[in-house]
C-alpha positions in Angstrom: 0.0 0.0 0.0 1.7 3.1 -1.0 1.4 6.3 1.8 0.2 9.6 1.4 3.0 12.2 0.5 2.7 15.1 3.0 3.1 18.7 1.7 4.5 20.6 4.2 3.5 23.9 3.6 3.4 27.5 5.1 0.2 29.6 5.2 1.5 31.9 2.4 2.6 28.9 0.2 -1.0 27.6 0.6 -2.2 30.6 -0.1 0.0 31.3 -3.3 -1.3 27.7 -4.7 -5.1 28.7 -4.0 -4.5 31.1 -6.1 -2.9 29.4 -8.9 -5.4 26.6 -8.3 -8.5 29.2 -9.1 -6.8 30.6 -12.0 -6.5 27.5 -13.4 -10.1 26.8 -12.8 -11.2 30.4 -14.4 -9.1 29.1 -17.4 -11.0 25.7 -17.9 -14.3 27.1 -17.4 -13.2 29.7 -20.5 -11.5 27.3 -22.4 -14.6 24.8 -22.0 -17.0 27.7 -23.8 -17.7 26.5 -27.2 -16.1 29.3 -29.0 -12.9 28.6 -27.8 -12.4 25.0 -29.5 -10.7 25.1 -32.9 -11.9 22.5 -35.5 -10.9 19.0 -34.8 -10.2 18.7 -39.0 -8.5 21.2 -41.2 -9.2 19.7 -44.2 -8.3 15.6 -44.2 -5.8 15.9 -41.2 -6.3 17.0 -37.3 -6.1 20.4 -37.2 -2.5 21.2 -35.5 -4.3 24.3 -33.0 -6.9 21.4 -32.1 -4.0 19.4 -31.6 -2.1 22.4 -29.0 -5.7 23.0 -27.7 -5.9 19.8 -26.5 -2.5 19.5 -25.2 -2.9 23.4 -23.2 -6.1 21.7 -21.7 -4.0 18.1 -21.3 -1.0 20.4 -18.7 -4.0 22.3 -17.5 -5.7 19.3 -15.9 -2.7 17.6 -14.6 -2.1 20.5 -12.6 -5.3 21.4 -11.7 -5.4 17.6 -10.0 -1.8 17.7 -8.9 -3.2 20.5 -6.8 -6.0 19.2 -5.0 -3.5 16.1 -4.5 -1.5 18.7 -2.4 -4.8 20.2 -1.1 -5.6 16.5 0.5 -2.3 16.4 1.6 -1.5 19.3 3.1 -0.2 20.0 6.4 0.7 23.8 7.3 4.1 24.8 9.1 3.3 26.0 12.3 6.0 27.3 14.7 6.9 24.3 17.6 5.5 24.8 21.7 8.1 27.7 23.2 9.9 24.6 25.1 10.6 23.0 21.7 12.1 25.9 20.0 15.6 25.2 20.8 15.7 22.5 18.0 15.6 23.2 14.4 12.2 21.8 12.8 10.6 22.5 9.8 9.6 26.3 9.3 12.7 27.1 11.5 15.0 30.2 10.6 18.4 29.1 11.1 22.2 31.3 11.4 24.9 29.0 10.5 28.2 29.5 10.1 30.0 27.6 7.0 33.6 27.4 6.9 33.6 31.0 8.7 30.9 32.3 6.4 27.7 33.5 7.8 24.5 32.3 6.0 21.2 31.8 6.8 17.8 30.3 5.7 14.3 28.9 6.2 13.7 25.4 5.7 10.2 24.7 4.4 8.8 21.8 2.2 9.5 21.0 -0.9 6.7 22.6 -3.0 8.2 26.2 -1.6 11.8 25.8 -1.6 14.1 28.4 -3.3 17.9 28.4 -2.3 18.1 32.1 -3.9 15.8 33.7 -1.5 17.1 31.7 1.5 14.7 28.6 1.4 15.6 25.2 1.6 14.2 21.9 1.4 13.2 19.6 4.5 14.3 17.2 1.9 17.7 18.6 0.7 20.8 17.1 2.2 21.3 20.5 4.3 17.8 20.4 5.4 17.8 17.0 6.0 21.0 17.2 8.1 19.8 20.2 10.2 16.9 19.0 11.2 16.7 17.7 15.2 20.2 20.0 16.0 20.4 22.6 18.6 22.3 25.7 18.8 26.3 24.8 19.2 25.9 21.8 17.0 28.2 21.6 14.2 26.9 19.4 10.7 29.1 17.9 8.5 27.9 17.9 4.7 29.8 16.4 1.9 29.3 16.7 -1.8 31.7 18.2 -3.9 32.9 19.5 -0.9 32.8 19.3 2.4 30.9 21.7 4.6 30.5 22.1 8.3 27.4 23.9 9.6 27.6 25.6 13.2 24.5 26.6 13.9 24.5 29.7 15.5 20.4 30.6 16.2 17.4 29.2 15.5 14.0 31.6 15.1 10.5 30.5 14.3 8.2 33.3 13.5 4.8 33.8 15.6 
């Protein structure tokens, strides 16, 4: 039996795929108006816009089910109990220091990751390694390279 992915998300990134999610919706419902539809035949073969109409609408209902996949399987970020706080989780804000460079990011799920505005995966090896470490720990990461992680503070927001 295969389980349920969970989409760890924050209330803006749920937000932000509502959005989507209705657009797309508004675009089926004026794509399905009959004067929309190009002719299946142009003359004895299909009709190529037919043929990109129905691939648009083909995307257009993958994602529009990929989304309320997400929507079923949703579970919102929420900062941890004040006693908890001490330990990075997902949604955490984390200062590290990196071979004596300071950097610092968020890690959120997947579906909202961005490495260029400070966003990382739950899933990504840094995520993954950061996860369950306190203040004062230090996180070895090797890939081409290897990295060590000193976490310096951890911040969840309100």
């Amino acid at each position: 039996m295969e389980m349920e992915r969970k989409y760890y998300l924050t209330t803006e990134g749920l937000k932000n795929l509502k959005k989507e999610y209705q657009k797309l919706i508004d675009i089926r419902i004026s794509k399905a108006k009959l004067d929309g539809v190009p002719e299946v035949l142009h003359s004895e073969d299909l009709n190529p816009e037919y043929l990109s109409f129905q691939e648009n609408l083909n995307f257009l209902e993958m994602r529009i089910v990929e989304l309320e996949d997400i929507f079923k399987n949703t579970e919102l970020i929420k900062p941890p109990s004040k006693k908890k706080r001490d330990v990075i989780e997902i949604g955490a804000e984390v200062l590290v220091d990196v071979n004596g460079r300071k950097d610092e990011f968020k890690i959120v799920g997947t579906l909202e990751a961005n490495p260029s505005f400070g966003k990382i995966s739950n899933e990504s090896p840094v995520g993954r390694a950061l996860l369950g470490c306190k203040i004062g720990d230090e996180v070895t990461i090797t890939s081409s390279a290897k990295m060590v992680y000193k976490i310096k503070e951890i911040r969840y927001e309100s």
